[in-house]
mmCIF file as gemmi writes it, N, C-alpha and C atoms, coordinates in Angstrom:
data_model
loop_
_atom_site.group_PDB
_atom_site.id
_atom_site.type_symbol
_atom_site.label_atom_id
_atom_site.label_alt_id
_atom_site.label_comp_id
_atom_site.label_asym_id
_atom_site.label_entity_id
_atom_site.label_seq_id
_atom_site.pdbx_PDB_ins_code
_atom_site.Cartn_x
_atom_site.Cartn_y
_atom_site.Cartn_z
_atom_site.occupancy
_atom_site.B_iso_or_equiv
_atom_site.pdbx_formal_charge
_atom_site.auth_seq_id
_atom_site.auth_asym_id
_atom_site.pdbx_PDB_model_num
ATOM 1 N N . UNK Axp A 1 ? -25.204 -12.389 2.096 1 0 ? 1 A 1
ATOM 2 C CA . UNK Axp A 1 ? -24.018 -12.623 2.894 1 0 ? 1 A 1
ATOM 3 C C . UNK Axp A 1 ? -22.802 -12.023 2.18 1 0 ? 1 A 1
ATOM 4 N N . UNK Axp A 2 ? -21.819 -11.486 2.949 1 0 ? 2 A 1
ATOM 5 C CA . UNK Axp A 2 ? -20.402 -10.936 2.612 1 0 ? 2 A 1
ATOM 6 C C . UNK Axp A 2 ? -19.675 -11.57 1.974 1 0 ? 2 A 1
ATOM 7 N N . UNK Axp A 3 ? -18.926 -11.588 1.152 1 0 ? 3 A 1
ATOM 8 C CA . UNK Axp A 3 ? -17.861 -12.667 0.583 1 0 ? 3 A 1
ATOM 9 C C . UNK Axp A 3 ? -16.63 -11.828 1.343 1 0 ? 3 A 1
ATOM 10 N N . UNK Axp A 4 ? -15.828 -13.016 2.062 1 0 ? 4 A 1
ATOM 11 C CA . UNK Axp A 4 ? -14.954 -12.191 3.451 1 0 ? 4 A 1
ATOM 12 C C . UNK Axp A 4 ? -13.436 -11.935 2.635 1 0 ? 4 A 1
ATOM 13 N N . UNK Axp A 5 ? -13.853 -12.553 0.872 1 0 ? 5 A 1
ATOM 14 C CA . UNK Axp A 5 ? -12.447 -12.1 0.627 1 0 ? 5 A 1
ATOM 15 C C . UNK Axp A 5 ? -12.491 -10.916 0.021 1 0 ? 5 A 1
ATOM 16 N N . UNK Axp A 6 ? -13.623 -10.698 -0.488 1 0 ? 6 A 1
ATOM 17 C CA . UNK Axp A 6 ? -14.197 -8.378 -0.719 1 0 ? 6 A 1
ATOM 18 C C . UNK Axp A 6 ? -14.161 -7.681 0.358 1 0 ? 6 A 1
ATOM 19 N N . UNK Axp A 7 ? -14.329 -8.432 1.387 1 0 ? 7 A 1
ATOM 20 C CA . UNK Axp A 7 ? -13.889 -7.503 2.321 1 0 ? 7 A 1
ATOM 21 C C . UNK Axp A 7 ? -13.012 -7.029 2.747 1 0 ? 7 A 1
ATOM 22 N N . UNK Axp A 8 ? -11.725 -8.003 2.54 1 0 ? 8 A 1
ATOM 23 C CA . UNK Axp A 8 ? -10.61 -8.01 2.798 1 0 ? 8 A 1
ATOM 24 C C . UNK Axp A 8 ? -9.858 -6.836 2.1 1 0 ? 8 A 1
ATOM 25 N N . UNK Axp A 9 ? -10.561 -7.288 0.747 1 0 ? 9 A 1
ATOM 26 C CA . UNK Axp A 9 ? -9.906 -6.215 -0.077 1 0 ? 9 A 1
ATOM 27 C C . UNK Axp A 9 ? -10.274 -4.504 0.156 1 0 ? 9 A 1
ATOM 28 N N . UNK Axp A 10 ? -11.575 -4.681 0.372 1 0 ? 10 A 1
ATOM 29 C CA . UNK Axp A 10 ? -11.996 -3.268 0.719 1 0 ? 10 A 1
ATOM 30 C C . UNK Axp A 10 ? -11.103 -2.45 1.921 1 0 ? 10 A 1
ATOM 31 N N . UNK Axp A 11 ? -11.135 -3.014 3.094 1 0 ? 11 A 1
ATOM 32 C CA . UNK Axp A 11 ? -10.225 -2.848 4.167 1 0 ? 11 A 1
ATOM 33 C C . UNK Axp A 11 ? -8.839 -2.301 3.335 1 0 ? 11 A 1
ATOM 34 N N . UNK Axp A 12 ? -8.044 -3.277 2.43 1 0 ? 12 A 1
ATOM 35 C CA . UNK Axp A 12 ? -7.117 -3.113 2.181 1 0 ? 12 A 1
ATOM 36 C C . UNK Axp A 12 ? -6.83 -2.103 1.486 1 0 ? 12 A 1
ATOM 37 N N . UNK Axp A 13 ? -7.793 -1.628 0.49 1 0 ? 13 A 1
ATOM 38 C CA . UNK Axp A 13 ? -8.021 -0.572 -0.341 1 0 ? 13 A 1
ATOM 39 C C . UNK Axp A 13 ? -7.907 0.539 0.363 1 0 ? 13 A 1
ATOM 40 N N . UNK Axp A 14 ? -9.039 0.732 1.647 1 0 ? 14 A 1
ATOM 41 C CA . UNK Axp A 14 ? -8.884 1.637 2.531 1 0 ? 14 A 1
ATOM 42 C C . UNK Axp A 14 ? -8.188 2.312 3.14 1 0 ? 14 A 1
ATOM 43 N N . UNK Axp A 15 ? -7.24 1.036 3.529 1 0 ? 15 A 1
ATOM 44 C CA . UNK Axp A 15 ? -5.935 1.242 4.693 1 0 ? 15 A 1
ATOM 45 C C . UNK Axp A 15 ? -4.737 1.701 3.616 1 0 ? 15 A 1
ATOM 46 N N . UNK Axp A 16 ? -4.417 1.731 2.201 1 0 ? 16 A 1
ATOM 47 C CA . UNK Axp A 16 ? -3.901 2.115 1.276 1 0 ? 16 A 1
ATOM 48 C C . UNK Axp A 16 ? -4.155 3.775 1.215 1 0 ? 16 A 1
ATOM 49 N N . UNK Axp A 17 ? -5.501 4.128 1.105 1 0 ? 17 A 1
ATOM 50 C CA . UNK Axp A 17 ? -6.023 5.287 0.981 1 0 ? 17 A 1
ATOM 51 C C . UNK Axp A 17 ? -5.418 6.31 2.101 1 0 ? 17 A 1
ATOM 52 N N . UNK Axp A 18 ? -5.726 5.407 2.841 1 0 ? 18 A 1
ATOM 53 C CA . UNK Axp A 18 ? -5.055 6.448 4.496 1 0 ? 18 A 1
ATOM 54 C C . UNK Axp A 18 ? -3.317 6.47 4.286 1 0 ? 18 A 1
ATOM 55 N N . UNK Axp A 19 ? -2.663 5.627 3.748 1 0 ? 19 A 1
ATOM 56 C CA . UNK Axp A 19 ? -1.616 5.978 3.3 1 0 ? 19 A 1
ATOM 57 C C . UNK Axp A 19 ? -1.06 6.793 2.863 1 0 ? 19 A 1
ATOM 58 N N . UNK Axp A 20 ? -1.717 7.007 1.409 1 0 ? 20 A 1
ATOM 59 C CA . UNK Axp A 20 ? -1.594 7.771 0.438 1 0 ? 20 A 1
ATOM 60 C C . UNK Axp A 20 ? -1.961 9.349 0.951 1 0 ? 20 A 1
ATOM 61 N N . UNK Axp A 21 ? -2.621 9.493 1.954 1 0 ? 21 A 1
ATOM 62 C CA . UNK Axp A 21 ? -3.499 10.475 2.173 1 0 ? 21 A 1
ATOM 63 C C . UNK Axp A 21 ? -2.336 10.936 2.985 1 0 ? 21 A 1
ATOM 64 N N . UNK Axp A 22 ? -1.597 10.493 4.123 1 0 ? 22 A 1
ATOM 65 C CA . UNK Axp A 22 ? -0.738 10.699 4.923 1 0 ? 22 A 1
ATOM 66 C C . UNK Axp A 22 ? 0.79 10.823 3.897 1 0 ? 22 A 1
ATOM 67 N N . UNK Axp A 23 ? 1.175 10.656 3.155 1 0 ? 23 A 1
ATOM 68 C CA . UNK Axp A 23 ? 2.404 10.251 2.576 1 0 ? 23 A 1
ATOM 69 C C . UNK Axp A 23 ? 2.024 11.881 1.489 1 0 ? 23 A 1
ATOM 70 N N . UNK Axp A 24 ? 1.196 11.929 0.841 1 0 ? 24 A 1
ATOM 71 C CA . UNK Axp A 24 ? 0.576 13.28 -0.142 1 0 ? 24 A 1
ATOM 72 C C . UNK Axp A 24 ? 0.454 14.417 0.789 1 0 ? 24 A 1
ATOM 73 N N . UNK Axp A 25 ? 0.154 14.445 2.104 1 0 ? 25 A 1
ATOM 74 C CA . UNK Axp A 25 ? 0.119 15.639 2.814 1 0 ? 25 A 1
ATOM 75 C C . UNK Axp A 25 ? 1.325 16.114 3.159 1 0 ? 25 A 1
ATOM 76 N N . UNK Axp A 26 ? 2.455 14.872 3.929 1 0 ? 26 A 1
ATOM 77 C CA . UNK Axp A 26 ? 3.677 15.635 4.715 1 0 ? 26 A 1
ATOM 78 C C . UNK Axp A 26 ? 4.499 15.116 3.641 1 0 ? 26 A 1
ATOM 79 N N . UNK Axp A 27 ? 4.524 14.651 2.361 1 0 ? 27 A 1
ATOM 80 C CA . UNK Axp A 27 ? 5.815 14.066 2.023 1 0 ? 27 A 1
ATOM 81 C C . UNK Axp A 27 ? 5.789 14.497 0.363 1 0 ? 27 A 1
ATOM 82 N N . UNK Axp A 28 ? 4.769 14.847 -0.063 1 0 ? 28 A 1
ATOM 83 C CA . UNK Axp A 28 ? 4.607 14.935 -1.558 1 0 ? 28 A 1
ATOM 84 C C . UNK Axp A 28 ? 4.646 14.14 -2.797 1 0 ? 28 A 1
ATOM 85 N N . UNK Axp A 29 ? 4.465 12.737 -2.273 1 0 ? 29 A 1
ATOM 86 C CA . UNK Axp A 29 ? 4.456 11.489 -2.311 1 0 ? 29 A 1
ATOM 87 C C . UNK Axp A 29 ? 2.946 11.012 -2.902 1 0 ? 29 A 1
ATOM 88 N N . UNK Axp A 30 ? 3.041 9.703 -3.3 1 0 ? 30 A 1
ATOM 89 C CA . UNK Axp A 30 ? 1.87 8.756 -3.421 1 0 ? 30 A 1
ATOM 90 C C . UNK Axp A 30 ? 1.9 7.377 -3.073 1 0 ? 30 A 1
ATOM 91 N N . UNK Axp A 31 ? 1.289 6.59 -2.823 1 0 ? 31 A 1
ATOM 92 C CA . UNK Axp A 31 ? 0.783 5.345 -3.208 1 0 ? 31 A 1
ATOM 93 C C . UNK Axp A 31 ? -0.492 5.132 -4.043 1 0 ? 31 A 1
ATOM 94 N N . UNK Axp A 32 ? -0.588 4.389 -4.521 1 0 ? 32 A 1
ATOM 95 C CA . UNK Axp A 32 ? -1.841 3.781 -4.925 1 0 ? 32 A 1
ATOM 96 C C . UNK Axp A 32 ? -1.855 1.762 -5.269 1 0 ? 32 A 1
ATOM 97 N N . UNK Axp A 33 ? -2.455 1.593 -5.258 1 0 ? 33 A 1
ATOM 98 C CA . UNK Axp A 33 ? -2.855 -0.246 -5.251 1 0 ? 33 A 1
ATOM 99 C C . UNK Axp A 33 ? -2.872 -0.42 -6.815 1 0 ? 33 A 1
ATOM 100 N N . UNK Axp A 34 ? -2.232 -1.458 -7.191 1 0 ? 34 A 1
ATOM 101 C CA . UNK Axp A 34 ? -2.21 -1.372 -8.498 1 0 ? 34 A 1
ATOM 102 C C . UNK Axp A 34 ? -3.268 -2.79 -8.476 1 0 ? 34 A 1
ATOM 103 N N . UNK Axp A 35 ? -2.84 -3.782 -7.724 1 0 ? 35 A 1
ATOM 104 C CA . UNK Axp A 35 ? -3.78 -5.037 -8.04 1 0 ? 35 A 1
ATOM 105 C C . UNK Axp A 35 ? -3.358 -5.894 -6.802 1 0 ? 35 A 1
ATOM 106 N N . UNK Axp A 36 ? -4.385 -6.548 -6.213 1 0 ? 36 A 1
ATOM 107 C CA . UNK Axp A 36 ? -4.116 -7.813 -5.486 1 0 ? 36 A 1
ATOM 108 C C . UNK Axp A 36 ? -4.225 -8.869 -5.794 1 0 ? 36 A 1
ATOM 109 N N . UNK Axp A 37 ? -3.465 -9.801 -6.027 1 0 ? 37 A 1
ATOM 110 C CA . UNK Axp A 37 ? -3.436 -11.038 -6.348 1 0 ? 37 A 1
ATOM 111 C C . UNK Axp A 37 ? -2.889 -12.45 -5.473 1 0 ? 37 A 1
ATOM 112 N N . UNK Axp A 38 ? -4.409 -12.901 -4.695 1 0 ? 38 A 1
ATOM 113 C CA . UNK Axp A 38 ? -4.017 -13.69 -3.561 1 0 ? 38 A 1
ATOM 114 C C . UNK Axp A 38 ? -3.422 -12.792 -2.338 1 0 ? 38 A 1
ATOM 115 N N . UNK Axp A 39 ? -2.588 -13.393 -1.852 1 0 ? 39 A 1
ATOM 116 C CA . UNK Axp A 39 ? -2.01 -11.916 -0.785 1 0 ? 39 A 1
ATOM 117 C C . UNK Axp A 39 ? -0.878 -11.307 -1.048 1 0 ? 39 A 1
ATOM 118 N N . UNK Axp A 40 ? -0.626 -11.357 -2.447 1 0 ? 40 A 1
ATOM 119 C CA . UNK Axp A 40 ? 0.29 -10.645 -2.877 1 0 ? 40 A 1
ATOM 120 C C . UNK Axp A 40 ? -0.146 -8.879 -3.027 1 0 ? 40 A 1
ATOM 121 N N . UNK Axp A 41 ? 0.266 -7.884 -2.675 1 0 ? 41 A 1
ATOM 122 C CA . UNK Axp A 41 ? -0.222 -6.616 -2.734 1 0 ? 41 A 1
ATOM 123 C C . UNK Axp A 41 ? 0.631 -5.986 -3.909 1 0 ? 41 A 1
ATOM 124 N N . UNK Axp A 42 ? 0.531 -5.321 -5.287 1 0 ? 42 A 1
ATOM 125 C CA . UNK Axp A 42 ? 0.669 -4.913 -5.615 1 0 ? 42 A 1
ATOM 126 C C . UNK Axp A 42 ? 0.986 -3.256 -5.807 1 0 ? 42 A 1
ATOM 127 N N . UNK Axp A 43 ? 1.393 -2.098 -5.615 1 0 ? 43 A 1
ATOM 128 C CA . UNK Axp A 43 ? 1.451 -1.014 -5.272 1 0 ? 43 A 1
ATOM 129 C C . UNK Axp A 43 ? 2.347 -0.144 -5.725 1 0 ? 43 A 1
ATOM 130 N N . UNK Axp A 44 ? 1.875 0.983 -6.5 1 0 ? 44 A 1
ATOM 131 C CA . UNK Axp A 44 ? 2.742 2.029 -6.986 1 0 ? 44 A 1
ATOM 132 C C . UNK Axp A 44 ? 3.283 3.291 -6.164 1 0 ? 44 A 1
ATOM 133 N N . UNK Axp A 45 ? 4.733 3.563 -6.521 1 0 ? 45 A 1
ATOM 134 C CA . UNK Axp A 45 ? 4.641 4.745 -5.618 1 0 ? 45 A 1
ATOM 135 C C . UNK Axp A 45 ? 5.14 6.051 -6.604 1 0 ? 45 A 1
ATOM 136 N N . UNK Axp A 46 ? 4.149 7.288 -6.375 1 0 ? 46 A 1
ATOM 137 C CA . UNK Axp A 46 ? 4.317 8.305 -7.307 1 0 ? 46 A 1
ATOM 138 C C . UNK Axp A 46 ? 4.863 9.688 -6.758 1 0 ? 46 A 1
ATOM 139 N N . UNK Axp A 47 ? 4.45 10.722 -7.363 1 0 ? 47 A 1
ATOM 140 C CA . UNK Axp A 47 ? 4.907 12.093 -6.482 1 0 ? 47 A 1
ATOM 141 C C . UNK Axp A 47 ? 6.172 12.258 -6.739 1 0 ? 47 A 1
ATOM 142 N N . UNK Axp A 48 ? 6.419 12.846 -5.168 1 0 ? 48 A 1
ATOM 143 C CA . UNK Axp A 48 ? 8.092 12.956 -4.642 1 0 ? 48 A 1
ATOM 144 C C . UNK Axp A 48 ? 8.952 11.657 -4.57 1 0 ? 48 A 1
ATOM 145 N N . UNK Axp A 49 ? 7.736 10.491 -4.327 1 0 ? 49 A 1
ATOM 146 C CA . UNK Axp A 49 ? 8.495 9.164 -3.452 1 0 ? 49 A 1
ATOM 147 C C . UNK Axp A 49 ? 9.189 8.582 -5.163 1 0 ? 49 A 1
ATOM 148 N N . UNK Axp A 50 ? 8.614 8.7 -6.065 1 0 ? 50 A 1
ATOM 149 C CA . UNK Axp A 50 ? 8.898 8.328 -7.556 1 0 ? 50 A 1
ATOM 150 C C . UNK Axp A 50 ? 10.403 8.187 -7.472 1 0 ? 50 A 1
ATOM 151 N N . UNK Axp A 51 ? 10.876 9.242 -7.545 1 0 ? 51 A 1
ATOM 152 C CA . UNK Axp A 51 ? 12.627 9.294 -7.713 1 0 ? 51 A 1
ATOM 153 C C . UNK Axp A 51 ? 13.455 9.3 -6.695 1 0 ? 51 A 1
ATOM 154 N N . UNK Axp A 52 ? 12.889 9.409 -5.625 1 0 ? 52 A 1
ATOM 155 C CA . UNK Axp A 52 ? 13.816 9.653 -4 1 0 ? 52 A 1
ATOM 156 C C . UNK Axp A 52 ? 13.859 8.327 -3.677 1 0 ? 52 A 1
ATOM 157 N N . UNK Axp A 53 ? 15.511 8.163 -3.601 1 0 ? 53 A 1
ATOM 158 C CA . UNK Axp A 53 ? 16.348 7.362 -2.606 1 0 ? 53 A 1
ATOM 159 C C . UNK Axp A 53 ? 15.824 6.756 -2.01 1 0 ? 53 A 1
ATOM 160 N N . UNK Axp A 54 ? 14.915 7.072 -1.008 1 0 ? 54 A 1
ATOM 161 C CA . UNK Axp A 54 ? 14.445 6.495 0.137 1 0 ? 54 A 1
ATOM 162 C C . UNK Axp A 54 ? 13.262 6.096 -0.188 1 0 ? 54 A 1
ATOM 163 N N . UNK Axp A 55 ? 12.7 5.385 -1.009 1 0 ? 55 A 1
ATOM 164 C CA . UNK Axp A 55 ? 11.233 5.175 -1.591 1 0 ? 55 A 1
ATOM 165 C C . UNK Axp A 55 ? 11.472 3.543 -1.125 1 0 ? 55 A 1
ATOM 166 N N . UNK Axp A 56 ? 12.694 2.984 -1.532 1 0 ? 56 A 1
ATOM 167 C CA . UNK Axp A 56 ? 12.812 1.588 -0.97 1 0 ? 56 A 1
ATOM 168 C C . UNK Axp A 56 ? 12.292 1.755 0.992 1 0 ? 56 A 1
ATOM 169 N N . UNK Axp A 57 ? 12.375 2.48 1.676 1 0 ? 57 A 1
ATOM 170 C CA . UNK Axp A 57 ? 12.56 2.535 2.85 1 0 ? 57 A 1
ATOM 171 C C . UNK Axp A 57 ? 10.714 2.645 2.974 1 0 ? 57 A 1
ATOM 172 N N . UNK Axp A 58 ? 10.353 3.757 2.321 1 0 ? 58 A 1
ATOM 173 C CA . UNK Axp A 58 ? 8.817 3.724 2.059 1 0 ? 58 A 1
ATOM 174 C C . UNK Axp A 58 ? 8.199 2.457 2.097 1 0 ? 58 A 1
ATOM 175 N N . UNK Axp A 59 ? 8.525 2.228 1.013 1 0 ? 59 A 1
ATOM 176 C CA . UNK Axp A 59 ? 7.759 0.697 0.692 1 0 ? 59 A 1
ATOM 177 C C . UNK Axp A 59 ? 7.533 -0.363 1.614 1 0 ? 59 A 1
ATOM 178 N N . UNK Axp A 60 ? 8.828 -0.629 2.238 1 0 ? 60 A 1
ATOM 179 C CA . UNK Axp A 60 ? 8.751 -1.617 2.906 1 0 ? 60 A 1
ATOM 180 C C . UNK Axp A 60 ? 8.379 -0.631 4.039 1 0 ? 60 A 1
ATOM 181 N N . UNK Axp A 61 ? 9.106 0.067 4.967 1 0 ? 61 A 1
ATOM 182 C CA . UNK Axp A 61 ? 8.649 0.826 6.29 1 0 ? 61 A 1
ATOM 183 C C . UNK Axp A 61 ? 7.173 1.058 5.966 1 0 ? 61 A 1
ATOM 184 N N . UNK Axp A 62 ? 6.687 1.866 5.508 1 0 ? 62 A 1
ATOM 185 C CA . UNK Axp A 62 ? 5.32 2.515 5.709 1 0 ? 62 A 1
ATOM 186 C C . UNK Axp A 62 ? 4.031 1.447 5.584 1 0 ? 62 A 1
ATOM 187 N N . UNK Axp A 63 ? 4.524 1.393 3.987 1 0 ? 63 A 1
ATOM 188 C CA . UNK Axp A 63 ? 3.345 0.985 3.107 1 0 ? 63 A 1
ATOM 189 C C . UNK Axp A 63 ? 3.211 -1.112 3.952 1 0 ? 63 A 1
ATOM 190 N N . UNK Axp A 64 ? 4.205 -1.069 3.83 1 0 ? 64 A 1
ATOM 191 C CA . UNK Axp A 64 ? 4.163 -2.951 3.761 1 0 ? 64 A 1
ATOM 192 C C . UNK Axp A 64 ? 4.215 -3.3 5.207 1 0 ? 64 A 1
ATOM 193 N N . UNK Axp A 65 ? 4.894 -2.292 5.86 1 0 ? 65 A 1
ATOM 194 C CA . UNK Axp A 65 ? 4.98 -2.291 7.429 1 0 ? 65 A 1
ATOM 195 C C . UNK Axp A 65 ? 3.455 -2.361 8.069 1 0 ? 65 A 1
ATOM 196 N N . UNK Axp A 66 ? 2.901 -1.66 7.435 1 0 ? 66 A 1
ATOM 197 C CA . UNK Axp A 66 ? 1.71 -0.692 8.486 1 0 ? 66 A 1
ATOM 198 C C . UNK Axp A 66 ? 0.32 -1.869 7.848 1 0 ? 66 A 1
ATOM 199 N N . UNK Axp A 67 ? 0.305 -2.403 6.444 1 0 ? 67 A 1
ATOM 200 C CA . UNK Axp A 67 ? -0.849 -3.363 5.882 1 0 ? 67 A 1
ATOM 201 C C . UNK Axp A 67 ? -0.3 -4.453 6.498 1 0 ? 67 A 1
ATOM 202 N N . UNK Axp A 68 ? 1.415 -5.41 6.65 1 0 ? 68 A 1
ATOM 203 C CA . UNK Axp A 68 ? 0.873 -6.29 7.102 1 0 ? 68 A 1
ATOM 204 C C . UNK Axp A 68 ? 0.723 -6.316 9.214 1 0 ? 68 A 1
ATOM 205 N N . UNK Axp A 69 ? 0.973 -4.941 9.791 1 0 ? 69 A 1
ATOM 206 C CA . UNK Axp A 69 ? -0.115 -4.674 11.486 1 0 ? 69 A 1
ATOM 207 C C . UNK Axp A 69 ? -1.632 -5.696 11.408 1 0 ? 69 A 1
ATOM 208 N N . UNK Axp A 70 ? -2.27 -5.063 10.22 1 0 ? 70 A 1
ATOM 209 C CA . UNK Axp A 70 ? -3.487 -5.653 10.41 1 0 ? 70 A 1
ATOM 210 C C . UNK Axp A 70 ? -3.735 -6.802 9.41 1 0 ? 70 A 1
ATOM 211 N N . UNK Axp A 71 ? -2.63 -6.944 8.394 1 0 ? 71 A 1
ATOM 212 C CA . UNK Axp A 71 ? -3.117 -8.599 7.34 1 0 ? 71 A 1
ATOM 213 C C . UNK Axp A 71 ? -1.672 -8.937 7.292 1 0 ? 71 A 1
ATOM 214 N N . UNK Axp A 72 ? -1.146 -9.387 8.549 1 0 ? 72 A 1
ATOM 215 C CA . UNK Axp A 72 ? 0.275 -10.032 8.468 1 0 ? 72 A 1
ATOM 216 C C . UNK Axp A 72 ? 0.772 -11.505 7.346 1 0 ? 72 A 1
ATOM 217 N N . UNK Axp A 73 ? -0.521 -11.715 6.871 1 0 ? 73 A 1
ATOM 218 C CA . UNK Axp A 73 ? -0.159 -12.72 5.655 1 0 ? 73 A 1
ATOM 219 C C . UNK Axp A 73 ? 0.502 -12.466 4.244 1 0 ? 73 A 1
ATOM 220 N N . UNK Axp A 74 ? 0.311 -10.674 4.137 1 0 ? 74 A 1
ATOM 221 C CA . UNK Axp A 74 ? 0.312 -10.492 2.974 1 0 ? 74 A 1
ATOM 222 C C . UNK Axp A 74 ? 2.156 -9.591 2.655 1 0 ? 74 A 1
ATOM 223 N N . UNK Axp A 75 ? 1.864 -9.864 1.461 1 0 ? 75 A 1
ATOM 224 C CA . UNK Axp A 75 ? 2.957 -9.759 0.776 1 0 ? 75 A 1
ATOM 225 C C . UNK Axp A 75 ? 3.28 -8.172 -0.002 1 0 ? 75 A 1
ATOM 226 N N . UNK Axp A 76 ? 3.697 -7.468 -0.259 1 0 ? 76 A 1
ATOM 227 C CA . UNK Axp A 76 ? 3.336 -6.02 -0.737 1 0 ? 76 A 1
ATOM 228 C C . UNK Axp A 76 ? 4.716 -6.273 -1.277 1 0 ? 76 A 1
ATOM 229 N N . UNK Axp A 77 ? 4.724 -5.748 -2.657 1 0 ? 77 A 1
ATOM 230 C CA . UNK Axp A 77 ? 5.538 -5.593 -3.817 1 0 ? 77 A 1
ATOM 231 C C . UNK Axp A 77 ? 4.941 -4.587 -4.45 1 0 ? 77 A 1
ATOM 232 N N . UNK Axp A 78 ? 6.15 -3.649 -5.384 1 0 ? 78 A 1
ATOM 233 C CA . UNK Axp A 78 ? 6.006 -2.428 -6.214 1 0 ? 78 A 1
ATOM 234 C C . UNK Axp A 78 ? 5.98 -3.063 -7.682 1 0 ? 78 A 1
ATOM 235 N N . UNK Axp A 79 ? 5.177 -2.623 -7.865 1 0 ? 79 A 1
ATOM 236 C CA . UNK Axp A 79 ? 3.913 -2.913 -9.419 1 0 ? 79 A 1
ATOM 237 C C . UNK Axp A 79 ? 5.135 -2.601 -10.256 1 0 ? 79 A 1
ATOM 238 N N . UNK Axp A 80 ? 4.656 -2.833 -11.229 1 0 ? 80 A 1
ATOM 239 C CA . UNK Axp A 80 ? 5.748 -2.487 -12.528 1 0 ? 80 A 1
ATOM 240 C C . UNK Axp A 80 ? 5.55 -1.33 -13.523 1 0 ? 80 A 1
């Protein structure tokens, strides 16, 4: 049987990936998941998004916008 909170994470991992994948193609940008802890989301942002202004707008618009569509419980904060 599944443990439904690996799954969760996997999904989440995933839906990160498609991020990153979209944000590295048109923007020159990164994300990556640094750690989840409970539904707190952890998450780095690298590339272009690193030093640009608008990385606050990222974070919350893209990245935190678009994970909590499908896990509206969770929390997404930039890693340290």
């Amino acid at each position: 049987m599944t443990d439904p909170t690996q799954a969760v994470e996997e999904q989440i991992i995933a839906l990160i990936a498609q991020l990153n994948a979209y944000i590295e193609q048109y923007h020159g940008g990164s994300v990556e998941l640094d750690r989840i802890d409970g539904n707190q989301i952890y998450v780095r942002l690298g590339g272009a998004c690193e030093d640009c202004p608008l990385s606050p707008a990222t974070l919350e618009g893209w990245v935190a916008g678009t994970l909590r569509q499908f896990f509206p419980e969770v929390e997404v904060l930039q890693a340290d």
